[in-house]
PDB file with one MODEL, atoms N, CA, C and O in Angstrom:
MODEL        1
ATOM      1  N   UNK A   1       0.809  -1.206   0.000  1.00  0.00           N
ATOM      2  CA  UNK A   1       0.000   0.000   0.000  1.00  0.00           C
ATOM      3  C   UNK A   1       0.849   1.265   0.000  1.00  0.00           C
ATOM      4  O   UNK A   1       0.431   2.226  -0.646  1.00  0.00           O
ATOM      5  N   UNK A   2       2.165   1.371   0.757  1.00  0.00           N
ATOM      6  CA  UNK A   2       2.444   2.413   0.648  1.00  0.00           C
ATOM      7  C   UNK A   2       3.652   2.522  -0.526  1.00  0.00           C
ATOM      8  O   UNK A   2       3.855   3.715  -0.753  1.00  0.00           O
ATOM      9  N   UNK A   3       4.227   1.942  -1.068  1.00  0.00           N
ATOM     10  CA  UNK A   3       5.112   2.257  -2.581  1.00  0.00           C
ATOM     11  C   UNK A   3       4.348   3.498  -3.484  1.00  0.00           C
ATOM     12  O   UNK A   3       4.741   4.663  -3.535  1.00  0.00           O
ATOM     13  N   UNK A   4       3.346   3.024  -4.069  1.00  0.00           N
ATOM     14  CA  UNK A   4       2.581   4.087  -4.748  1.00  0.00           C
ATOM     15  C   UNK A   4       1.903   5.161  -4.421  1.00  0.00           C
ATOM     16  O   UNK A   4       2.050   6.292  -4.886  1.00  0.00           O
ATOM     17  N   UNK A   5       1.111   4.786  -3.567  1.00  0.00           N
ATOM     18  CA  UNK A   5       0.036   6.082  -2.975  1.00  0.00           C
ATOM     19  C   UNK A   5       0.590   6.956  -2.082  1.00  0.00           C
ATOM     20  O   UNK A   5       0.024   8.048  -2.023  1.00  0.00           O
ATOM     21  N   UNK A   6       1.313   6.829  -1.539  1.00  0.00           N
ATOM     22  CA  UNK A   6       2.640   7.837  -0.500  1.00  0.00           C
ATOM     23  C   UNK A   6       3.624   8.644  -1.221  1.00  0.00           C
ATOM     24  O   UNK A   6       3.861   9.850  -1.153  1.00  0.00           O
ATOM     25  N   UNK A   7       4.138   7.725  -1.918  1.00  0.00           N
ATOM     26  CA  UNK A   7       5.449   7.957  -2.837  1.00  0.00           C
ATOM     27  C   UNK A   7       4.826   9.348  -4.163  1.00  0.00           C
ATOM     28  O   UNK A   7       5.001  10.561  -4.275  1.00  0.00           O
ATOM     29  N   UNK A   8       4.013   8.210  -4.999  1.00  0.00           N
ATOM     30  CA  UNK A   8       3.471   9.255  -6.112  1.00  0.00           C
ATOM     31  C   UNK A   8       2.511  10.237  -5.733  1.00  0.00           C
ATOM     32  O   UNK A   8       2.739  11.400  -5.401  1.00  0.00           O
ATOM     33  N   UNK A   9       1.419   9.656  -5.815  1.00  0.00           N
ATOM     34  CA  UNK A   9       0.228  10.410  -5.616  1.00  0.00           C
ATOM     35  C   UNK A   9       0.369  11.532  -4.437  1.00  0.00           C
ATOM     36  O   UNK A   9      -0.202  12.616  -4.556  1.00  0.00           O
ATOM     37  N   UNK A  10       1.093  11.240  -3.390  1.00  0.00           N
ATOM     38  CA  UNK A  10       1.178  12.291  -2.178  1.00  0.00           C
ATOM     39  C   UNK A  10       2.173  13.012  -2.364  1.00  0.00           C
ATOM     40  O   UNK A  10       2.017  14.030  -1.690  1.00  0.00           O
ATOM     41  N   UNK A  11       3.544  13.053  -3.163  1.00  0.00           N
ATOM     42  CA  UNK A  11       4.802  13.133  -3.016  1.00  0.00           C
ATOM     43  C   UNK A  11       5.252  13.571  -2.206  1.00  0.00           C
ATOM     44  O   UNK A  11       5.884  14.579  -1.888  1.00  0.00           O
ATOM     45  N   UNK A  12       4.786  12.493  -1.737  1.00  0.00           N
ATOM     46  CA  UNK A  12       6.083  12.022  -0.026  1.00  0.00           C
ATOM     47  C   UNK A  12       7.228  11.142  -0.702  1.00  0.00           C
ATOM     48  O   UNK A  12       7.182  10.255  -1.555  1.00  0.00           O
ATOM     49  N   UNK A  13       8.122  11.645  -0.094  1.00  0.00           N
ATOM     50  CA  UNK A  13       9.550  10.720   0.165  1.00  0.00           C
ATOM     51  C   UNK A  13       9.263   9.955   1.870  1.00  0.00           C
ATOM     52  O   UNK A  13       8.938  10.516   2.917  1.00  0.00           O
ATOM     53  N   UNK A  14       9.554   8.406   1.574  1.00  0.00           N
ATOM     54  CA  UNK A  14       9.543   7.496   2.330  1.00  0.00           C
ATOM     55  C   UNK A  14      10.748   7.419   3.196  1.00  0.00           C
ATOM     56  O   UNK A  14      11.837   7.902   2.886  1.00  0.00           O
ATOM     57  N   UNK A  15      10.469   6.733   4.389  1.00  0.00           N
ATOM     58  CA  UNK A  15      11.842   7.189   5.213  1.00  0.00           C
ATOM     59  C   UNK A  15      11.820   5.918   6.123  1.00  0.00           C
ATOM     60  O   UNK A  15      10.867   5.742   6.881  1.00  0.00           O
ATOM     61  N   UNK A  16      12.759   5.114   6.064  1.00  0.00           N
ATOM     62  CA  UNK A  16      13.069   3.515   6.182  1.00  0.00           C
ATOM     63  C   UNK A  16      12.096   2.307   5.527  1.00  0.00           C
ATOM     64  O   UNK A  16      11.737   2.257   4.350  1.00  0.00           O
ATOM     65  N   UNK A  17      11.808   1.480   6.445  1.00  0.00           N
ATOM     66  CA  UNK A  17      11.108   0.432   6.263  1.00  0.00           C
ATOM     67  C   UNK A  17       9.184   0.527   6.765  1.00  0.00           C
ATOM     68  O   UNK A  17       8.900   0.822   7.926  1.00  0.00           O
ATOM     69  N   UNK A  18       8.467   0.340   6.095  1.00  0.00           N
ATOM     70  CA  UNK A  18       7.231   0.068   6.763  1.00  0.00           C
ATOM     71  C   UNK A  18       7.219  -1.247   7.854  1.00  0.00           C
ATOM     72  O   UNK A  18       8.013  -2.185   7.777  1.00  0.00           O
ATOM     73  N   UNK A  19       5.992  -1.094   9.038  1.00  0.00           N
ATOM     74  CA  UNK A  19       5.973  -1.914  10.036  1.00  0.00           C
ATOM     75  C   UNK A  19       4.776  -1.763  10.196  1.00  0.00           C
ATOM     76  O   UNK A  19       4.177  -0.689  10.265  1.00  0.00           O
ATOM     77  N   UNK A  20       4.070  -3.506  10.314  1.00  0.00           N
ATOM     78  CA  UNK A  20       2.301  -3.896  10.196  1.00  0.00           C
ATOM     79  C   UNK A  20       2.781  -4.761  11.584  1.00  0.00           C
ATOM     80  O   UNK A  20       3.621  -5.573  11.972  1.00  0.00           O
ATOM     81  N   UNK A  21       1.853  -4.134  11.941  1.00  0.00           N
ATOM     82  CA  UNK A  21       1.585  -5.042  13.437  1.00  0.00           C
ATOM     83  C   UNK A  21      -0.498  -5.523  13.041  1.00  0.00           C
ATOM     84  O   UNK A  21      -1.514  -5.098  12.492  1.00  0.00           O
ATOM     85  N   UNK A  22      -0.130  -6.275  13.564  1.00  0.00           N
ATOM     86  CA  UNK A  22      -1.627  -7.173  13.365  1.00  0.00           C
ATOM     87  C   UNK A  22      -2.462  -7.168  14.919  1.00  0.00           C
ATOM     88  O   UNK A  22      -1.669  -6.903  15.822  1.00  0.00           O
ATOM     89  N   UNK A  23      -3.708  -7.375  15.348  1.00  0.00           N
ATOM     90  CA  UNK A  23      -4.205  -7.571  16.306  1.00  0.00           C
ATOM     91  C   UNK A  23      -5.646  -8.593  16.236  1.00  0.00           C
ATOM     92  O   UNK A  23      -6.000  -9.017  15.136  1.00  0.00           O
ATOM     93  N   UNK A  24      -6.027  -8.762  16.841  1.00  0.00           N
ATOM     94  CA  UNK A  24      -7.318  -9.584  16.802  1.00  0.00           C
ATOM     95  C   UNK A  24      -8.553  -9.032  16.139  1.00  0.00           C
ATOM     96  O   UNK A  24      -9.511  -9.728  15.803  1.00  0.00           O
ATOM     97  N   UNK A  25      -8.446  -7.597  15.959  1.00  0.00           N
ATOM     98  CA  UNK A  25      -8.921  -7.018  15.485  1.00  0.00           C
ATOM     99  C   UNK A  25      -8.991  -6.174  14.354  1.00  0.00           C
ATOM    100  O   UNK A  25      -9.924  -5.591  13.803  1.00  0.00           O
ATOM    101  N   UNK A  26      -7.357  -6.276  14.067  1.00  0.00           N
ATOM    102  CA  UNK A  26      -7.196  -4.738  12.992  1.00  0.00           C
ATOM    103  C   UNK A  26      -5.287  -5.366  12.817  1.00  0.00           C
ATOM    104  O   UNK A  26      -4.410  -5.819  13.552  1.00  0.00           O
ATOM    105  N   UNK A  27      -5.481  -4.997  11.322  1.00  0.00           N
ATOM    106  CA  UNK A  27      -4.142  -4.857  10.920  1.00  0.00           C
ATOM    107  C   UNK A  27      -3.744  -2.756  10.457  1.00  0.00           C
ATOM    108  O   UNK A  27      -4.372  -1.804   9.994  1.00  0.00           O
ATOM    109  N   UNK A  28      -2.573  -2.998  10.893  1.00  0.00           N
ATOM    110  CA  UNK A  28      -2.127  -2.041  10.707  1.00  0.00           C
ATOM    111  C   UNK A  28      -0.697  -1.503  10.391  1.00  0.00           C
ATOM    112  O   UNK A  28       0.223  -1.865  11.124  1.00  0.00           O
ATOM    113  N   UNK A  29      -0.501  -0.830   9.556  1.00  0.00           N
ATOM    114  CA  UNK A  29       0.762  -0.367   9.267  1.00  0.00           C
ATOM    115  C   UNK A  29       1.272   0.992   9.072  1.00  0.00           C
ATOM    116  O   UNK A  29       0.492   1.895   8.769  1.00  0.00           O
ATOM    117  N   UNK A  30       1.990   1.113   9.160  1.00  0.00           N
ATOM    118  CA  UNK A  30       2.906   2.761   9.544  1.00  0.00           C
ATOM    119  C   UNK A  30       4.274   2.529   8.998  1.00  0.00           C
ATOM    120  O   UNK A  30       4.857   1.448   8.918  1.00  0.00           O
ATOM    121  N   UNK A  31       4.790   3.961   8.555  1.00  0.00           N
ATOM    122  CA  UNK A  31       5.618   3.984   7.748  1.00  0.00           C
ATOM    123  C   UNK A  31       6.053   6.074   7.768  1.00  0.00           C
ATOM    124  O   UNK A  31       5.398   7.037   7.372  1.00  0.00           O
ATOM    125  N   UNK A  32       7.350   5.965   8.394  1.00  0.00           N
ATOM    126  CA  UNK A  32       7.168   7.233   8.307  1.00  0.00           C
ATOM    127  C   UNK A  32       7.966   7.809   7.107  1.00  0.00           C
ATOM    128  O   UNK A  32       8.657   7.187   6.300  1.00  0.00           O
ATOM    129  N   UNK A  33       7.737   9.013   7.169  1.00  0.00           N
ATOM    130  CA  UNK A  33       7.869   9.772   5.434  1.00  0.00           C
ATOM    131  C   UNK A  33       7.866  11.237   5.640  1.00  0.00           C
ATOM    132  O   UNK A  33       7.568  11.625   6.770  1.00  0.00           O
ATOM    133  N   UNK A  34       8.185  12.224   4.617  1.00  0.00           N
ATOM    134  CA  UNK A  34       8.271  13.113   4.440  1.00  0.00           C
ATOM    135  C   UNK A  34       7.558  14.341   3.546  1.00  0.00           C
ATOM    136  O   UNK A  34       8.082  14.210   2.440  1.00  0.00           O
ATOM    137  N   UNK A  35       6.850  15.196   3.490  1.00  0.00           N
ATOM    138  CA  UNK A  35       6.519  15.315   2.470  1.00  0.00           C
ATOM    139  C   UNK A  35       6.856  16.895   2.873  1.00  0.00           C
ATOM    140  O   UNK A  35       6.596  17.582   3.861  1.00  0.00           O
ATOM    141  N   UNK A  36       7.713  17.185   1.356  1.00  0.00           N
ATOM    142  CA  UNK A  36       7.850  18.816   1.192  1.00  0.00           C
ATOM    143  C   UNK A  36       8.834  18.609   2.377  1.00  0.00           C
ATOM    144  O   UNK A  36       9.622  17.691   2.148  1.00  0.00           O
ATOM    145  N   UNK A  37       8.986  19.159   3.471  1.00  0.00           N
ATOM    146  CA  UNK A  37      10.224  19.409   4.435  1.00  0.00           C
ATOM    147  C   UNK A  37       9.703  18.651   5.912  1.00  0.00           C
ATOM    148  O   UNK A  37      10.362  18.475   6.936  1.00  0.00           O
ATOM    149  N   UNK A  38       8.825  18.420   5.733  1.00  0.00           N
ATOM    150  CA  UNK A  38       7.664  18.134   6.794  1.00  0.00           C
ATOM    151  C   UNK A  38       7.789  16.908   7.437  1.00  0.00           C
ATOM    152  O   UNK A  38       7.548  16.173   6.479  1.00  0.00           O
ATOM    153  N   UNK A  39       7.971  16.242   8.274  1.00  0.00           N
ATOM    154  CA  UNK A  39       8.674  14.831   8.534  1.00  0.00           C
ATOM    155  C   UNK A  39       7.279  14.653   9.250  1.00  0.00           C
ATOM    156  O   UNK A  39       6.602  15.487   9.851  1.00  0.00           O
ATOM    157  N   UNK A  40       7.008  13.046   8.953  1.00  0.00           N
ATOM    158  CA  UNK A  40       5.347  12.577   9.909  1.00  0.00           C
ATOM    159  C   UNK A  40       5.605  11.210  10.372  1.00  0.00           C
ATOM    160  O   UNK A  40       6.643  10.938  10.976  1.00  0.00           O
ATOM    161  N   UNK A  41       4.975  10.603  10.192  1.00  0.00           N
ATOM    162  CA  UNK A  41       4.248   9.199  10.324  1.00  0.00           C
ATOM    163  C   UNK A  41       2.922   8.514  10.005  1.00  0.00           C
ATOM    164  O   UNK A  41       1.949   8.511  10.760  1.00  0.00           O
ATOM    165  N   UNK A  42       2.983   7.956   8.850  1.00  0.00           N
ATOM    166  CA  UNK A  42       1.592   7.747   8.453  1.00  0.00           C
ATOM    167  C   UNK A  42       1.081   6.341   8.739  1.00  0.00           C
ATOM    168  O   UNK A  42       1.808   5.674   8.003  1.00  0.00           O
ATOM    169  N   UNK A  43       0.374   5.594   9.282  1.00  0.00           N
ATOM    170  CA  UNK A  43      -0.345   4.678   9.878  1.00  0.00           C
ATOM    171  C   UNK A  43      -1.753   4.422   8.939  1.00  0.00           C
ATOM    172  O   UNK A  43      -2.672   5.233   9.046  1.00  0.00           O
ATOM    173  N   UNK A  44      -1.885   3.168   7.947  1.00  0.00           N
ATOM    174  CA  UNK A  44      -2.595   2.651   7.496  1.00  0.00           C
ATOM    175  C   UNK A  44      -3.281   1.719   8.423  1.00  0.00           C
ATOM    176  O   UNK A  44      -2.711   1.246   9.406  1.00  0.00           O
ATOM    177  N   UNK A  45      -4.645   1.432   8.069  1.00  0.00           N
ATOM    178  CA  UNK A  45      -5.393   0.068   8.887  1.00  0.00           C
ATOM    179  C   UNK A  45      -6.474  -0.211   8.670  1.00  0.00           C
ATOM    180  O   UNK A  45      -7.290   0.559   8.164  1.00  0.00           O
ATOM    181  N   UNK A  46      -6.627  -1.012   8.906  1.00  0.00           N
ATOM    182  CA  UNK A  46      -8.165  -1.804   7.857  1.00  0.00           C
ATOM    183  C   UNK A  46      -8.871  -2.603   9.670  1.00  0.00           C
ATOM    184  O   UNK A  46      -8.144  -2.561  10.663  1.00  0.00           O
ATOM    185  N   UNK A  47     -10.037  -3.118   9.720  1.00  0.00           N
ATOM    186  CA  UNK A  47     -10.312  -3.666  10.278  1.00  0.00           C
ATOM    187  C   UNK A  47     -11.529  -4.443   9.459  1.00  0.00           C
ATOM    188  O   UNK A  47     -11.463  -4.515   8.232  1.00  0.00           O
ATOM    189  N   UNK A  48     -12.879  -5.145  10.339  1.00  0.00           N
ATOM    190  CA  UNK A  48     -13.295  -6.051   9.376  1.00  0.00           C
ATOM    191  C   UNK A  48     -14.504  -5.085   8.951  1.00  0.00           C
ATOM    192  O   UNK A  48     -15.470  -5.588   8.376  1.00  0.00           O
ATOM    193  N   UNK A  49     -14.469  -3.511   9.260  1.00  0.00           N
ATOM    194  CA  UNK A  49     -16.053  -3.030   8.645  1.00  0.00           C
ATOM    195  C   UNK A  49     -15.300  -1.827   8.383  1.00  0.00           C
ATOM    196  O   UNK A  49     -15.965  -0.793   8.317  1.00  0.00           O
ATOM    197  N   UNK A  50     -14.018  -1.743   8.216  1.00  0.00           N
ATOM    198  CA  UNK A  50     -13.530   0.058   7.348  1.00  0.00           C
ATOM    199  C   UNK A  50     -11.820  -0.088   7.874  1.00  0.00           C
ATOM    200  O   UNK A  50     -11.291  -0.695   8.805  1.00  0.00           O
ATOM    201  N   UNK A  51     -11.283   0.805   6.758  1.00  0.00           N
ATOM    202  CA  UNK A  51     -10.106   1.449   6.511  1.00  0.00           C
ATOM    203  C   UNK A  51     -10.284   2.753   6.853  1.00  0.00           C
ATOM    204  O   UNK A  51     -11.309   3.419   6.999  1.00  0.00           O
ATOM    205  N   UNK A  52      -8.499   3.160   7.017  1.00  0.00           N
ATOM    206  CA  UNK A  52      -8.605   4.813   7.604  1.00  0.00           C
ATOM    207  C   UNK A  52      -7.059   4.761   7.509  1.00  0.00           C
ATOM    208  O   UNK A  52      -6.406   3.721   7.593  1.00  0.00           O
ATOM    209  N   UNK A  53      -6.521   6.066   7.316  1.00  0.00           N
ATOM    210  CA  UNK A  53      -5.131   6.493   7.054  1.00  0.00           C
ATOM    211  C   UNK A  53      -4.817   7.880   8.204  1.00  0.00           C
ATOM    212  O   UNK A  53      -5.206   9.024   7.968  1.00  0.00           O
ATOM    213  N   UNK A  54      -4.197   7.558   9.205  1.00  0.00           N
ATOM    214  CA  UNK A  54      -3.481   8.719  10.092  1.00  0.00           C
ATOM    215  C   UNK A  54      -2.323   9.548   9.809  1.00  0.00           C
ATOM    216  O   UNK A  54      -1.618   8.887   9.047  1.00  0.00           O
ATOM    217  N   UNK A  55      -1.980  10.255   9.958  1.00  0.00           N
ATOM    218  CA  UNK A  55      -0.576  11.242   9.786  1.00  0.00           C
ATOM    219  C   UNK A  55      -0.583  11.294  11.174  1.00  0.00           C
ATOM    220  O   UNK A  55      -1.664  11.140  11.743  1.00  0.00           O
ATOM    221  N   UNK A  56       0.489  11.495  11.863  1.00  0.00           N
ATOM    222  CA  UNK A  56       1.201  11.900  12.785  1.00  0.00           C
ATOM    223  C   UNK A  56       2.137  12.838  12.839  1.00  0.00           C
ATOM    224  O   UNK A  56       3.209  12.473  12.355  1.00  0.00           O
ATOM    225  N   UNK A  57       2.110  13.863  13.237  1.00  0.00           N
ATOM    226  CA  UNK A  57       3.086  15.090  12.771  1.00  0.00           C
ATOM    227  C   UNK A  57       4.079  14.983  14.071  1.00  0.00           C
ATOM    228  O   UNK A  57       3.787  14.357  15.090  1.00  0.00           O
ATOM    229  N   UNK A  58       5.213  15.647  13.879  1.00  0.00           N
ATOM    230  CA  UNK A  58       6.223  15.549  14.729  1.00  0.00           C
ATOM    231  C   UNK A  58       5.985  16.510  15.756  1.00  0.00           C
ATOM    232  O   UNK A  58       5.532  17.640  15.576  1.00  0.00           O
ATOM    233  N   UNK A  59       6.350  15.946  16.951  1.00  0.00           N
ATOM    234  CA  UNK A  59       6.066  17.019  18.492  1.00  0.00           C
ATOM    235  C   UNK A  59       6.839  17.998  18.661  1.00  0.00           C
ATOM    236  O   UNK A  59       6.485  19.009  19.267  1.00  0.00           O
ATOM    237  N   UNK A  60       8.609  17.751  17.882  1.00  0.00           N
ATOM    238  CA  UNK A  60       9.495  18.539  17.944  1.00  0.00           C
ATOM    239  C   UNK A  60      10.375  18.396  16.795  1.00  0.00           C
ATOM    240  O   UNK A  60      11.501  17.904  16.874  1.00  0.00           O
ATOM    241  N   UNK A  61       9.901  18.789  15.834  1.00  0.00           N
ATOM    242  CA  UNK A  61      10.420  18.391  14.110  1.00  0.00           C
ATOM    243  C   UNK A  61      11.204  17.272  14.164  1.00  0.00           C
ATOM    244  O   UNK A  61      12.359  17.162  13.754  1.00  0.00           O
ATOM    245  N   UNK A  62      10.430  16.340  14.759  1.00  0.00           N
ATOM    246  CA  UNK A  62      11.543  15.146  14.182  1.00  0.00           C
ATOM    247  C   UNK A  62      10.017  13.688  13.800  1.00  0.00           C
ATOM    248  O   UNK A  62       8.837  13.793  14.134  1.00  0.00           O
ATOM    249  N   UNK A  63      10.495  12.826  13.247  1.00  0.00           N
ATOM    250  CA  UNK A  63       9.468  11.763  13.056  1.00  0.00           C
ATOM    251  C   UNK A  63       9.080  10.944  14.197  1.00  0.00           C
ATOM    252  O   UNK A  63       9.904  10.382  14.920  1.00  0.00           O
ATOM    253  N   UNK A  64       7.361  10.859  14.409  1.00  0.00           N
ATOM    254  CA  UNK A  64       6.644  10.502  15.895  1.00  0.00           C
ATOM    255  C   UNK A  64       7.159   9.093  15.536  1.00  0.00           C
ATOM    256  O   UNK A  64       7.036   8.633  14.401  1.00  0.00           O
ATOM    257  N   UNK A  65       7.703   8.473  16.486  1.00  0.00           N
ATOM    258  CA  UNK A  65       8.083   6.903  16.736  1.00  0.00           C
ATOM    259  C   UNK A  65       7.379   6.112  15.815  1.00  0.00           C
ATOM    260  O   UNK A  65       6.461   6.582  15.143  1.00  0.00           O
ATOM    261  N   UNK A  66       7.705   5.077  15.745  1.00  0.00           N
ATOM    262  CA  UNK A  66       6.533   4.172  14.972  1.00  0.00           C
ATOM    263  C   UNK A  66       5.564   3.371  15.805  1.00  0.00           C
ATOM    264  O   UNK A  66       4.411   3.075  15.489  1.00  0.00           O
ATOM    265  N   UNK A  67       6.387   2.975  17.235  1.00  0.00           N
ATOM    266  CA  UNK A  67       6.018   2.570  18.054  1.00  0.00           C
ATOM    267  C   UNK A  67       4.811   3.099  18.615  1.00  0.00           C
ATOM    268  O   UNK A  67       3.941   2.368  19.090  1.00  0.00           O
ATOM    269  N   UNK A  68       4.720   4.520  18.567  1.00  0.00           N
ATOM    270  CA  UNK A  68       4.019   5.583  19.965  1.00  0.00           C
ATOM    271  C   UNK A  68       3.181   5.892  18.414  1.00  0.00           C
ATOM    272  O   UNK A  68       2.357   6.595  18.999  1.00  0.00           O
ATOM    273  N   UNK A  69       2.799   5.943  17.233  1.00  0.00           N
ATOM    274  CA  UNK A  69       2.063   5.884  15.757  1.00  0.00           C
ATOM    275  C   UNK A  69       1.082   4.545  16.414  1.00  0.00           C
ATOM    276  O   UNK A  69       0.029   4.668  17.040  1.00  0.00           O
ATOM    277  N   UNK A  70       1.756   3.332  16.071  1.00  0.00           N
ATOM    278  CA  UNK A  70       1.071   2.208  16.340  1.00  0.00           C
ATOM    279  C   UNK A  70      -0.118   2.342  17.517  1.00  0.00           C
ATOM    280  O   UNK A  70      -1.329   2.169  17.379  1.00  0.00           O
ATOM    281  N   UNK A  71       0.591   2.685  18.648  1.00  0.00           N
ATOM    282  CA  UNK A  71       0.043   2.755  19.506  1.00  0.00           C
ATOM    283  C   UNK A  71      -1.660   3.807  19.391  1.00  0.00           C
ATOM    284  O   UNK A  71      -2.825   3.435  19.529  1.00  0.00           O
ATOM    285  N   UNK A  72      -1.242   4.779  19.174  1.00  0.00           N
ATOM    286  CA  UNK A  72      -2.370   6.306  19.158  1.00  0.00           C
ATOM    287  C   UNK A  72      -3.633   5.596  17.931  1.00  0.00           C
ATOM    288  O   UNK A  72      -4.857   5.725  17.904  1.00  0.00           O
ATOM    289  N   UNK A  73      -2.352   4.571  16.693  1.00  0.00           N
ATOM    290  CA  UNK A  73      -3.690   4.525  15.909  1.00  0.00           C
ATOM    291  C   UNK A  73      -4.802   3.564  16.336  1.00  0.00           C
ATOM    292  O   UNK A  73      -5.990   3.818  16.136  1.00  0.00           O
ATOM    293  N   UNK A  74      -4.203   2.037  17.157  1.00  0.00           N
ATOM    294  CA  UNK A  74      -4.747   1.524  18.178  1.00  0.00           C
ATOM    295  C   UNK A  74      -6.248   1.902  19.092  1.00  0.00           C
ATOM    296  O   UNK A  74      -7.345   1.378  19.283  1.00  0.00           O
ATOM    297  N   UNK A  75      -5.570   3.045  19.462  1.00  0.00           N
ATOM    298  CA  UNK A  75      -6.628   3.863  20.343  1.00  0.00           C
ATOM    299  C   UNK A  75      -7.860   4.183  20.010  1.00  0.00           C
ATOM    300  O   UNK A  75      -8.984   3.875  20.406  1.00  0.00           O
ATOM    301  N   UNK A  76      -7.182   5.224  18.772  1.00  0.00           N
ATOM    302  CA  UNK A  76      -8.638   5.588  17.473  1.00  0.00           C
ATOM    303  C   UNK A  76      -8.779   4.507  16.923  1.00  0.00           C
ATOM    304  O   UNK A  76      -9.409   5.003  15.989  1.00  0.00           O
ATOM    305  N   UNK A  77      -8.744   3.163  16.598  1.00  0.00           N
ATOM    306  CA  UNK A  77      -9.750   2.065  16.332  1.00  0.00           C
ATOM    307  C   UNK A  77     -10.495   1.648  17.299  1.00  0.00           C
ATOM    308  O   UNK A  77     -11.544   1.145  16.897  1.00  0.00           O
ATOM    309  N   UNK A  78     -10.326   1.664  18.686  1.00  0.00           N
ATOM    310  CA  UNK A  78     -10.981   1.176  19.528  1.00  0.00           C
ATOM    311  C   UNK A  78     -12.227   2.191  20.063  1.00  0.00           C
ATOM    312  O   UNK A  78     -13.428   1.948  20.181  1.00  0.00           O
ATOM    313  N   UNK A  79     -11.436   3.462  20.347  1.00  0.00           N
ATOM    314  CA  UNK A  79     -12.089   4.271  20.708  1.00  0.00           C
ATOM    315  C   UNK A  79     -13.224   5.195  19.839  1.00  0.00           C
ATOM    316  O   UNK A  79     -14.308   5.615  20.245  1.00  0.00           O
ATOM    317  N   UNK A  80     -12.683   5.342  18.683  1.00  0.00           N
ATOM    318  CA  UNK A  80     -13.422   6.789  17.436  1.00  0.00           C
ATOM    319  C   UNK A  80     -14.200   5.598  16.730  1.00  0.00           C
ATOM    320  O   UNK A  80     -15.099   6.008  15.995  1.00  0.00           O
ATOM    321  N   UNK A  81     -14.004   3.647  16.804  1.00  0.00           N
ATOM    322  CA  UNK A  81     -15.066   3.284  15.465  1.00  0.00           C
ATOM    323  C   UNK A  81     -15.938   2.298  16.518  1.00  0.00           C
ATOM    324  O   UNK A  81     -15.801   1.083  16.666  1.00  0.00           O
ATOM    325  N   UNK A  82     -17.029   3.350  17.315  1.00  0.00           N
ATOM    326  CA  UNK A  82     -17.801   2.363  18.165  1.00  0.00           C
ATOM    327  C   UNK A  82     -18.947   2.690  17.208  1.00  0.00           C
ATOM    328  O   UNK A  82     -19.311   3.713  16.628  1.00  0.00           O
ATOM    329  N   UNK A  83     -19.404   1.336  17.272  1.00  0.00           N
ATOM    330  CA  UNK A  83     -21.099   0.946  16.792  1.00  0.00           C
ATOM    331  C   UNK A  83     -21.980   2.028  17.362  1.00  0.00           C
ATOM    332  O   UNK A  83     -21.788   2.368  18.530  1.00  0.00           O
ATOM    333  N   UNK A  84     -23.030   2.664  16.570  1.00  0.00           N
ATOM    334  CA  UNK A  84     -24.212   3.002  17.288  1.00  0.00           C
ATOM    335  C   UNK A  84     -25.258   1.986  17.592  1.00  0.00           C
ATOM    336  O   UNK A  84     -25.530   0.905  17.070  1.00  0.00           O
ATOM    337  N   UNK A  85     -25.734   2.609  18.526  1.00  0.00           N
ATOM    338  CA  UNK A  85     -27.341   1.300  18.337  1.00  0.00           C
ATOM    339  C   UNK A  85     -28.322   1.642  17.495  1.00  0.00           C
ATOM    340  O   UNK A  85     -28.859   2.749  17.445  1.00  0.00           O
ATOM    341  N   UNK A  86     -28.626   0.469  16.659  1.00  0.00           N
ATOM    342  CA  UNK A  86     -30.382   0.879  15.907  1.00  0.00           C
ATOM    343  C   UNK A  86     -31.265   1.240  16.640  1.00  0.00           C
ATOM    344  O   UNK A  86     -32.377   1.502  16.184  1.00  0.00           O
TER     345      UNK A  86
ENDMDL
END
């Protein structure tokens, strides 16, 4: 997922290796990158009823962990995709 749509379409420059951590619930991957001068972390993830793409911007111009990415996007799956009731 991220070769093309990061790389071209966003022109971001990529910055190491991507990392998918999986859960019982949700796969997810992050990959941090650059775009224009701008250093982030972007976090892909699918679960079994929707996809969603995070940026993470840096706290102090440098790239948010991948670790502490993983983690936050974690959160917002659990927390931001609750069911309503009919």
């Amino acid at each position: 997922m991220y070769g093309k749509p990061l790389a071209e379409d966003d022109e971001r420059t990529l910055v190491g290796e991507a990392v998918t951590v999986t859960t019982r619930t949700a796969a997810i991957t992050c990959q941090q990158n650059v775009w224009e001068t701008f250093p982030m972390t972007t976090c892909l993830w699918a679960n079994h009823g929707a996809v969603g793409a995070v940026d993470f911007f840096p706290p102090a111009g440098r790239h948010p962990e991948i670790t502490e990415a993983v983690a936050r996007t974690k959160e917002l799956i659990a927390t931001g995709l609750v069911e309503s009731p009919r």
